[in-house]
C-alpha positions as CSV (number, residue, x, y, z in Angstrom):
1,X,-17.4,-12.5,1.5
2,X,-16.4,-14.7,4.9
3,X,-18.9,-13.4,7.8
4,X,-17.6,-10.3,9.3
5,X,-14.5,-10.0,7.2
6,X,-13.7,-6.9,5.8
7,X,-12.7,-6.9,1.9
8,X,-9.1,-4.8,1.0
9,X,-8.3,-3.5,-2.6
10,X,-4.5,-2.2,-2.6
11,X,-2.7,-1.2,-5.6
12,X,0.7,0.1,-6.3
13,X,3.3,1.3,-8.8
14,X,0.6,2.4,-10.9
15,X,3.2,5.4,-12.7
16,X,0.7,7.0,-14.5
17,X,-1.9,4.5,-15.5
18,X,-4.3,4.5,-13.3
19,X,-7.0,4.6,-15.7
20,X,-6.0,1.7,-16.8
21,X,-7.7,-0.5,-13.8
22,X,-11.0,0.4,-15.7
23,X,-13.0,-2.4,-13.8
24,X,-12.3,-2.4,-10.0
25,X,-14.2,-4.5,-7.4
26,X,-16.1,-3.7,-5.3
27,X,-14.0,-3.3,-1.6
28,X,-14.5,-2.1,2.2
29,X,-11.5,-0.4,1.9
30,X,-8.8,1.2,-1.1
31,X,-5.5,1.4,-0.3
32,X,-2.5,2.6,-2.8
33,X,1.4,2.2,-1.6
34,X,3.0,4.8,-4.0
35,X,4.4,5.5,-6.7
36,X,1.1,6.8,-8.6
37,X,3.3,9.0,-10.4
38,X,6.1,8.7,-12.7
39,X,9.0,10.6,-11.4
40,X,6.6,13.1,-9.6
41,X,4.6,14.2,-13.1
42,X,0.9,13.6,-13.1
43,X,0.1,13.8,-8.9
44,X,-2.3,16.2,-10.2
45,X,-4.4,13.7,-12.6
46,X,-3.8,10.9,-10.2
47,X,-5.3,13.1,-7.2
48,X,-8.6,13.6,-8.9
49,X,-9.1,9.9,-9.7
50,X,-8.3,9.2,-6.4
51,X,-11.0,11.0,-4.7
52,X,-13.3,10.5,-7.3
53,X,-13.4,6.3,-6.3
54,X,-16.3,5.3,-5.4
55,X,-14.9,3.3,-1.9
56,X,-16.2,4.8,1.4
57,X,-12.4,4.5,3.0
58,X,-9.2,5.5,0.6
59,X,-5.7,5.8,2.0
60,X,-2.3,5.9,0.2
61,X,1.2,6.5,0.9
62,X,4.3,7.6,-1.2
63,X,7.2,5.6,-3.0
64,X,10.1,6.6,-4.3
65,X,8.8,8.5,-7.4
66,X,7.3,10.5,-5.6
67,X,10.2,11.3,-3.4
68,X,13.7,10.8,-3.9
69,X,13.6,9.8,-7.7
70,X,11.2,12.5,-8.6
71,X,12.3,15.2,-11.1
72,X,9.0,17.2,-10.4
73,X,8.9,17.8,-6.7
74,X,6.4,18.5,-4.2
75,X,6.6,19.9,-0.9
76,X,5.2,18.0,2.4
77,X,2.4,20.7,2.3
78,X,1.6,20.2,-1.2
79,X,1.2,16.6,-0.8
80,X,-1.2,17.2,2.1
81,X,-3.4,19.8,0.1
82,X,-3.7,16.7,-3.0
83,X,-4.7,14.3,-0.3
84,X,-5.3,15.6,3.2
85,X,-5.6,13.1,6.1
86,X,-6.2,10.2,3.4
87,X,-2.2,10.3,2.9
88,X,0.1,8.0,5.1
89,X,3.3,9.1,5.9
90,X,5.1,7.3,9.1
91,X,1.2,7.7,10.6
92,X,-2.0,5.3,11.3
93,X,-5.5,5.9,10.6
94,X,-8.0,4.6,12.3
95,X,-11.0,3.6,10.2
96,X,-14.4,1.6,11.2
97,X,-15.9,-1.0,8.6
98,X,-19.2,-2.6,9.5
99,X,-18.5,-1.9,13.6
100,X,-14.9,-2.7,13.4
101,X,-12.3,-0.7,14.5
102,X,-8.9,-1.5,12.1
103,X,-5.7,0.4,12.0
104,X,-4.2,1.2,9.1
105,X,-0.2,2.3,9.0
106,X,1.3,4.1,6.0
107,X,5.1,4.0,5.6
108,X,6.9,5.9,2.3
109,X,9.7,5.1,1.2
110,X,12.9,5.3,3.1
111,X,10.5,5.3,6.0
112,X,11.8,7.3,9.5
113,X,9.3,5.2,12.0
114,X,11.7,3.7,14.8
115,X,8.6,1.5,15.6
116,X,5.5,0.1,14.5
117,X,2.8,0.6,17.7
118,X,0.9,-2.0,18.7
119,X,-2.6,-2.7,17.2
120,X,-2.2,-2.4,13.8
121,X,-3.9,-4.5,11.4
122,X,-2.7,-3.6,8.0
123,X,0.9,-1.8,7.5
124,X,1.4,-0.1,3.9
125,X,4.3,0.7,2.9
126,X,6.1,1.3,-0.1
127,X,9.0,-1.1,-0.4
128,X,8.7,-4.6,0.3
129,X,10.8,-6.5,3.0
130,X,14.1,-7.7,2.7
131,X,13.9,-10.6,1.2
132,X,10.5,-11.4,1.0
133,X,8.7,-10.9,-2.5
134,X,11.6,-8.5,-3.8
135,X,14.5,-8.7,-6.0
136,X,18.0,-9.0,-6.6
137,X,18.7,-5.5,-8.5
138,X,22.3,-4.2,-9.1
139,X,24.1,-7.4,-7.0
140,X,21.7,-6.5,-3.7
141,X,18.1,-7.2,-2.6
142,X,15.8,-4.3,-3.3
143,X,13.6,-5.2,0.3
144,X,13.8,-2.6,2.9
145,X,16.0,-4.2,5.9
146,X,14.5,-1.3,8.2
147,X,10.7,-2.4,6.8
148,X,11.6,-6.1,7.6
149,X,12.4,-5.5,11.1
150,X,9.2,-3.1,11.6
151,X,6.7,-5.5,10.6
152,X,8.7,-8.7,11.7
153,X,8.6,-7.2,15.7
154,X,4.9,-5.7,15.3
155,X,3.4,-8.8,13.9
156,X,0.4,-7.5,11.6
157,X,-2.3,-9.1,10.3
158,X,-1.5,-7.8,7.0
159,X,2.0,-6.2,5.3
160,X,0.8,-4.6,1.8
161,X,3.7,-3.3,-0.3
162,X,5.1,-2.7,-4.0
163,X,7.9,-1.2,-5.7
164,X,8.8,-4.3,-6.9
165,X,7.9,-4.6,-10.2
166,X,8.5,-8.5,-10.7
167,X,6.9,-9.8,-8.1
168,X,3.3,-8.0,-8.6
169,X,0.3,-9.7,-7.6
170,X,2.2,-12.4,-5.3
171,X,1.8,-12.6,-2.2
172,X,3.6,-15.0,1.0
173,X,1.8,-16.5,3.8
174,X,4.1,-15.8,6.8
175,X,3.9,-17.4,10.5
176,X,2.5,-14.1,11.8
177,X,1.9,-11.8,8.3
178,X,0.2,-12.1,4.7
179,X,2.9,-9.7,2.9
180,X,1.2,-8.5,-0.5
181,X,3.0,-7.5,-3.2
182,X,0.7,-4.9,-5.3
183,X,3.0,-3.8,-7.8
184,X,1.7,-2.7,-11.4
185,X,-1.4,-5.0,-9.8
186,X,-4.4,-4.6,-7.8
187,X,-4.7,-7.4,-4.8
188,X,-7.7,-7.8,-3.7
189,X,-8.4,-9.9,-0.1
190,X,-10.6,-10.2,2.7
191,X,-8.9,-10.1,6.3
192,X,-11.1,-11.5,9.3
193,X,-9.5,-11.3,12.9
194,X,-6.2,-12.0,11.6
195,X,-6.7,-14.4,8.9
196,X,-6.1,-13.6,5.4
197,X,-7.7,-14.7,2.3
198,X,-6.6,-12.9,-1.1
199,X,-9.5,-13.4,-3.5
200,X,-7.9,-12.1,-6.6
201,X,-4.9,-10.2,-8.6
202,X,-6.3,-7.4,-11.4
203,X,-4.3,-6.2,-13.9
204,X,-4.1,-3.5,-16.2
205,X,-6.2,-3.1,-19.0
């Protein structure tokens, strides 16, 4: 690990098969963007995995499974007793990691946020960016045009995302941003000040 960086593990789009990831590294910090269910069934299962992870700071947000596409619903309260504070939804967290201070932004999907605030160093959100590490699905990019424009005016570090099945494990070096695409992968990379070095994809056993 780079002096005084701090080491990131996000997954997404897991749907179910979590268990899967049997041999995770070893990270600072664990972040999941959504969809850890498959169409709302097994949020349950997925909770007590969750908490049962052995990193010291754990945050996730919601995708589309578990929100508009879900058959089995939960409530906003329901949600909060599976995760508590530890769930991101159009909120920050601030978390400290070897005496720095990094904030953390969780954005489900179809995200409300007019704006991202300033300061944040890693947004998570469920759906990638128009255009960048989507797809063309049904003659139209499946990127978020309102997540582009968040993240394009606040200028993270660090813009984690999935959803997008095809473009798992890539990621783009932007002129201000390091967008990750997580989906059906974990990403694993270090982020020091704002520089970004991704150190390895995991898939699936």
């Amino acid at each position: 690990m780079t002096d005084g960086a701090v080491r990131v593990l996000v997954l997404s789009d897991t749907h179910g098969n979590h268990k899967k990831f049997r041999s995770l590294p070893d990270a600072d910090i664990f972040l999941h963007a959504g969809d850890f269910t498959r169409y709302g069934s097994g949020a349950e299962e997925f909770a007590v995995w969750f908490h049962k992870l052995p990193y010291r700071v754990k945050l996730l947000t919601l995708g589309n499974h578990e929100g508009k596409d879900a058959v089995q619903k939960y409530r906003p309260e329901q949600w909060q007793a599976l995760f508590g504070p530890l769930l991101l939804l159009d909120r920050g967290a601030r978390v400290k990691v070897r005496d720095r201070d990094l904030v953390i932004l969780g954005l489900p999907h179809a995200t409300a946020l007019p704006r991202i605030p300033p300061g944040v160093d890693i947004v998570l959100s469920h759906e990638p960016p128009y255009r960048i590490l989507d797809a063309v699905y049904g003659g139209g990019h499946a990127g978020s045009e309102t997540v582009a424009e968040l993240v394009r005016d606040a200028r993270p570090p660090v813009h984690a995302f999935g959803h997008v099945h095809a473009r798992g494990g890539e990621h783009d070096l932007g002129d201000h941003t390091t967008h990750i695409n997580a989906a059906t992968r974990g990403v694993l990379f270090d982020l020091s000040g704002r520089s970004v070095r991704v150190l390895a994809t995991i898939r699936p056993a």
